[in-house]
N, C-alpha and C positions, 0 to 999 in steps of 0.2 A: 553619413550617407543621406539621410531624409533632411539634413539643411540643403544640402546639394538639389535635392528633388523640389524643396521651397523656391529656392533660388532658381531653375530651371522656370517653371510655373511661372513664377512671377514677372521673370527675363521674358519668357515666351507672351504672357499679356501685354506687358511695353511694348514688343515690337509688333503685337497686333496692334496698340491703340496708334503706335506713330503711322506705320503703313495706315491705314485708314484719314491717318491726317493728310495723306499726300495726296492729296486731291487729282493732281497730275497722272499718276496709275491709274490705269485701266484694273477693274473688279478682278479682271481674271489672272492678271499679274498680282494684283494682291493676294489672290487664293494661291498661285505659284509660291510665291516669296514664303507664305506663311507655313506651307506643305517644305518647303525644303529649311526652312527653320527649325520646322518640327521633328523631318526627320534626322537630323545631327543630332539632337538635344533627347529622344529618343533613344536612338542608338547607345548614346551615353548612359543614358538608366538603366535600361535594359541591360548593359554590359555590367553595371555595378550587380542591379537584382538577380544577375544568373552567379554572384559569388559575395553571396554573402560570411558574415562574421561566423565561422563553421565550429574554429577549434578555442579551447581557452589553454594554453603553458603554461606549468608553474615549474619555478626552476627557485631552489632555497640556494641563498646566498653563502659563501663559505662555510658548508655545513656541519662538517666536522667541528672545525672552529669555534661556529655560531652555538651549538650546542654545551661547546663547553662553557662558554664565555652565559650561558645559560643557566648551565647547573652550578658552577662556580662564581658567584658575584664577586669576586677576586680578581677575575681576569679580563670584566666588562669595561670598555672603552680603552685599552688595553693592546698591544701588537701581541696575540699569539700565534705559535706554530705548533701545529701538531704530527707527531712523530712516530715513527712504527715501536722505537727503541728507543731512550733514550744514550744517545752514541752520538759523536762529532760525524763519524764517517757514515751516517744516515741521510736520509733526506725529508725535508718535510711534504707532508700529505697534503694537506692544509695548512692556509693561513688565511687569520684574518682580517677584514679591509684596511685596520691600525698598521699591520704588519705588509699587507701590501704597498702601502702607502711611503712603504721603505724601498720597493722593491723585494719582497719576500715575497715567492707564489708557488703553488703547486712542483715539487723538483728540487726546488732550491737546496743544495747541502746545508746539513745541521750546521757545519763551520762557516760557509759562504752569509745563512743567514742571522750568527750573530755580527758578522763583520757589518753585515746593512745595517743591520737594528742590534745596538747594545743591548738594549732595554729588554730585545723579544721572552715573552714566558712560551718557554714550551714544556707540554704536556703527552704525556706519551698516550697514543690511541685506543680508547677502549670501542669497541668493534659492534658491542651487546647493548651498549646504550645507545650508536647512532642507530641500530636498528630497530629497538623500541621506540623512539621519539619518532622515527621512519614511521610506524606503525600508527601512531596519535597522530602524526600529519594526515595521514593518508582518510583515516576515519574523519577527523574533523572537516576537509576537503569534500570528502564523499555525503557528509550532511548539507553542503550548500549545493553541490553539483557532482553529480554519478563521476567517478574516475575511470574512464574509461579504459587507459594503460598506465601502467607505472614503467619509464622509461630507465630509472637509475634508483641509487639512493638517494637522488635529491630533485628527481625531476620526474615528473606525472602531467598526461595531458587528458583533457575530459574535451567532448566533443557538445555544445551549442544546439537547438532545437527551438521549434515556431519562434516565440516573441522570446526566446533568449539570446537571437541571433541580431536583435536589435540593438543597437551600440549602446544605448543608455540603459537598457536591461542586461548586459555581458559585463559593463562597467559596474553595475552595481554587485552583479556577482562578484565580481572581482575583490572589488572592496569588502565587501562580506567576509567573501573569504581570510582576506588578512584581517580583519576583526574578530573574527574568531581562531584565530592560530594565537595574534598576539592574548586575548585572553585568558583560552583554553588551554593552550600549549606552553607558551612564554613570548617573551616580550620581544626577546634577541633574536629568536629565529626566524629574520627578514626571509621575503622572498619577490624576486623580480616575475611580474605577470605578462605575458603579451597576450594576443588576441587579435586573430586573424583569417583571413576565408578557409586556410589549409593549415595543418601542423607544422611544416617546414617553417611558413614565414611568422608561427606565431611564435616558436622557438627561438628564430629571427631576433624577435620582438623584443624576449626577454633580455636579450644583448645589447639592446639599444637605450637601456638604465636600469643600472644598477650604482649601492642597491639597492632593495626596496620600492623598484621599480611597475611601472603598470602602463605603459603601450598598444595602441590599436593601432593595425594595422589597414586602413580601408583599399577597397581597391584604387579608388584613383588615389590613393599614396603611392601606385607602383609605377614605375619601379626607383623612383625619384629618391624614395625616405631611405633605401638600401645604400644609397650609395656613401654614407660614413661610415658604413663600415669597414674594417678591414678584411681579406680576402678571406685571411684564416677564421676570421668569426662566420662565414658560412658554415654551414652544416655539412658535413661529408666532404668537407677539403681539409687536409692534415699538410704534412709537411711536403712528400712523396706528389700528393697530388697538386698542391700549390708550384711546384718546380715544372709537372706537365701543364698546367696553366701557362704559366712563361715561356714556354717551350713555343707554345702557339700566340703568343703576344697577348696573353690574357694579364694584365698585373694589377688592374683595380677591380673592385665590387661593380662599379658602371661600365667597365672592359666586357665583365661576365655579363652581364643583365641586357648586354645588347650584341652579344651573339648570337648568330643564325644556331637553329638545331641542328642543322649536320655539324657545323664546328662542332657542338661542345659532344654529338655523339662520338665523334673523332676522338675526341681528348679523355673522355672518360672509357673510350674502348666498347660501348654500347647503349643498351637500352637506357644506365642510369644517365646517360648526358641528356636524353631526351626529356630525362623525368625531372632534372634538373633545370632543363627550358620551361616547362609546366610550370614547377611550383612556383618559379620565381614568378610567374605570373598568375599566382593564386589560383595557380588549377588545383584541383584537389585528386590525387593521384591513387589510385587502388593499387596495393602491394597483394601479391598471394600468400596465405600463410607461411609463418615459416615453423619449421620443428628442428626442436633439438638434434643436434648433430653430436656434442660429446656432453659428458661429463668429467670433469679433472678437478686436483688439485697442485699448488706448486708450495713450495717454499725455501725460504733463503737460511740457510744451518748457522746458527750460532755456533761462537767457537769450540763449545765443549762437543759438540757434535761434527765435526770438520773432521770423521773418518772414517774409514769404510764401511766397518760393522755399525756405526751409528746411521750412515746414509743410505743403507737397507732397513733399518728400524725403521726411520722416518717416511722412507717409501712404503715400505709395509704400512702404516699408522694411515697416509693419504689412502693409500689403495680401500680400505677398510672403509674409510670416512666415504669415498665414491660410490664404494657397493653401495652402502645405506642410501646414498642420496637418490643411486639409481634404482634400488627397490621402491623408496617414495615417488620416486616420478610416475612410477610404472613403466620403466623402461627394460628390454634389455640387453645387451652388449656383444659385441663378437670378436673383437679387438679391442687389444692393451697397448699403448705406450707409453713408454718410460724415459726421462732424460736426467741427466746429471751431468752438472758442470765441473769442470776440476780444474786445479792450477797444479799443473805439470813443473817436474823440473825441468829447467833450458839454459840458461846464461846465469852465470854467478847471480844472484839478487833481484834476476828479472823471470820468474814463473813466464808458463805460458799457458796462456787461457784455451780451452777445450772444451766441447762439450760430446758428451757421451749419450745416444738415441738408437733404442730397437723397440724390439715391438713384435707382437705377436697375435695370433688368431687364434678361434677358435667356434663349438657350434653358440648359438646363441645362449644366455647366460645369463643371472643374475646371482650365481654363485661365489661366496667369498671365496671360497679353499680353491676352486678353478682360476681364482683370476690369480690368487699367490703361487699358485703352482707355477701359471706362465708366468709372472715376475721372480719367481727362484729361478726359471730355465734361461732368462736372459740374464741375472743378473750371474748366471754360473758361463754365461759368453762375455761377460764385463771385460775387457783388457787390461780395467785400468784399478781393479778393485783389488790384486793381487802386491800392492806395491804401496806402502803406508808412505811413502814420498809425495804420491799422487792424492790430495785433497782435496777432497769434494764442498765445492762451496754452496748449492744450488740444488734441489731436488724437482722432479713434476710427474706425476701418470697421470692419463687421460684415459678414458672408456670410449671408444670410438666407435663406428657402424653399428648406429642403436638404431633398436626396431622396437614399436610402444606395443603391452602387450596383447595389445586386442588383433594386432596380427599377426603372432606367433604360434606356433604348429607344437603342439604338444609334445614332450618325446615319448615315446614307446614304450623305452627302457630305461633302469633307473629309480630315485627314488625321488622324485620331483616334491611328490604333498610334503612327504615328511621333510626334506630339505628347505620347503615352503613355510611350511610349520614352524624350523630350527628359527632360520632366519627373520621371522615376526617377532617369535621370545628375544632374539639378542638385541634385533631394533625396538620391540618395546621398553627393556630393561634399559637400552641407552638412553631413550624419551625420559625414561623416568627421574632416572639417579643420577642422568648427567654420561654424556657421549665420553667413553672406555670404562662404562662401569662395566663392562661384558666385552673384550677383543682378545684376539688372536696372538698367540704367543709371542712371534717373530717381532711384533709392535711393543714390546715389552719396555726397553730401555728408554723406547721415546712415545710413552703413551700421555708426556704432557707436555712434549713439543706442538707444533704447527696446529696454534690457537686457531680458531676458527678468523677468519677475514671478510672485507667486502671488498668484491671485483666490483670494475667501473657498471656492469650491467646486470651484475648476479646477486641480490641481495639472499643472503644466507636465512633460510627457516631457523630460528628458535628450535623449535621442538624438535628437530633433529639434529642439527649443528651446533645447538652452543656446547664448550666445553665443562661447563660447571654441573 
């Protein structure tokens, strides 16, 4: 940006000294000429100066992966995949850039991806160490510059301030930062940086090298540097919304970047298409909070668990695991739903996939035995629980219509303190000794199933969630 402002200055001096050389111009033409000189070249600044370098993205390169190939100097430079299970009929979580390099990425089956890569090492996922090393990133990040959100388990964006919003002072952070990750942390775990007016386009950024990448995006780069992109590397277009893109004759990254705002409000169904015209053009857009809307968990049964009474243990074991999460939030709850997938008998050899979903209400709550109550009362409507044919592959309950406690209405009736009281002792005893050092009977059979996980946006607390 400030060589731009050099180069304007100096552009703008030239054609002062030449007009003054044309001796043929009238004074007053040359004052004209210089005044509409000035104001193009203005214009130009001033549109840079109202957006400057705002946000910084960091996004760590195959993380999962990168960690392993970290803690294990056995698997560095190296194709690995990493896997929920070790099983053919899985699929891998991660891979690393060796391994993508074959075609192995995120999805790939365990079978599909020894077929690409012979050689692939895979490693079954440990859950507790990406989110420790999660934890040393996040600290060391926050020693060069405040984090502002942590977006994932592998992605965090910090927001820019006075002279850090200067590109040669944002670059130096930048750099910093990866000098102390690779020191502090290890060596392997790269990360791509962008850097740009707004967080959309510095996430952008990160997209645009990897890995190990570091990216600026200025404003006069726009919308020009976007357009190698693929459509799906924008941010909030998936598969679903890539097809409504073509619907409207949208099929490249420069198709999007020069569509009018009612188009893309058309295509996105409202306000996000408009916010979607902004950012591409480095507006920087205010979102209104948002609040938690559930808390759940799911999981997929291994085979010794594929039956009914084990697929109530294991819903029971979830449900439990939520209450806690949802007492830590401060949250509490008015609704349960439950779902479970089964493979039905149907044609000799060929099951038929189904899944099973109710659900239930009640007054506001952060009671364990209320919320199994309502999962006894549906799982006792189950249709499909009474017939050991019918195998349950899949489990989930969620806690829905949450309200935080600072604005719930006390009950009247009841024993609230003391039930207040029970449930601190059993969530303190899990903190301590390790989550079911203290659960509910009905969880009994599978109180060492459904290890704790990372979803794509919900990085799991230690101190309540780990299972050890």
């Amino acid at each position: 940006m400030y060589d731009y402002i050099l180069e304007v200055a100096f552009s703008c001096l030239g054609k002062l000294t030449s007009l003054f050389e044309t001796k043929a111009l009238h004074p007053s033409l040359i004052l004209s000429e210089i005044f509409d000189y000035l104001a193009v070249n203005i214009c130009s600044l001033l549109r840079i100066l109202q957006m400057p370098l705002n946000n910084l993205f960091i996004d760590f390169n195959s993380y999962f992966a990168s960690v392993e190939q970290q803690v294990k100097p056995e698997l560095r430079n190296k194709p690995v995949g990493v896997v929920p299970v070790m099983a053919d009929t899985t699929c891998c979580i991660a891979a690393s850039y060796e391994a993508k390099a074959f075609g192995v990425k995120t999805g790939t089956m365990v079978s599909e991806a020894k077929k690409l890569c012979p050689g692939i090492k895979l490693v079954e996922a440990n859950h507790e160490r990406y989110i420790r090393y999660h934890n040393r990133l996040v600290e060391k990040v926050n020693e060069c510059l405040p984090v502002d959100q942590v977006l994932s388990i592998d992605e965090m964006v910090c927001s820019l301030i006075g002279k850090e919003r200067q590109r040669e002072n944002a670059v130096a952070i930048a750099l910093r930062i990866k000098k102390k990750i690779k020191e502090e942390v290890g060596e392997y775990l790269r990360c791509s940086i962008g850097i740009a007016p707004n967080r959309f386009l510095a996430k952008m950024a990160t997209e645009m090298q990897k890995p190990d990448g570091l990216v600026v995006i200025d404003n006069e780069d726009l919308p020009q540097c976007l357009y190698k992109l693929q459509i799906r590397d924008i941010y909030g277009v998936g598969r679903k919304m890539e097809a409504r893109l073509r619907r409207y004759g949208i099929y490249t990254v420069e198709n999007l970047c020069n569509a009018d705002k009612t188009l893309l409000r058309r295509v996105w169904g409202g306000i996000e298409g408009e916010r979607m015209y902004e950012q591409l053009r480095g507006k920087v857009m205010y979102r209104p909070p948002t609040h938690r809307s559930t808390v759940g968990h799911s999981h997929v049964l291994p085979p010794n668990l594929k039956n009914n009474e084990s697929a109530y243990a294991v819903l029971n074991r979830l449900l439990q695991k939520a209450a806690m999460r949802l007492r830590h939030l401060g949250y509490y709850a008015r609704s349960l739903g439950v779902i479970v997938r089964y493979k039905i008998p149907w044609e000799p050899g060929n099951p038929k996939q189904i899944k099973w979903k109710d659900y239930a209400t009640f007054t506001y709550t952060q009671n364990t035995v209320e919320f199994i109550n309502a999962l006894d009362a549906m799982w006792g409507r189950n249709p499909f629980s009474a017939e050991s044919q019918n195998i349950p592959t899949a489990v989930a309950v969620v806690l829905f219509d949450l309200l935080h406690e600072d604005y719930i209405t006390l009950p009247l009736f009841g024993n609230f303190e003391k039930n207040k009281s029970l449930y601190a002792a059993i969530d303190g005893l899990n903190k301590r000794y390790g989550y079911a050092s203290a659960y509910f009977g009905g969880s009994h059979i599978a109180r060492n199933s459904a290890p704790m996980r990372i979803a794509f946006t919900q990085i799991p607390n230690l101190e309540i969630e780990n299972d050890l």
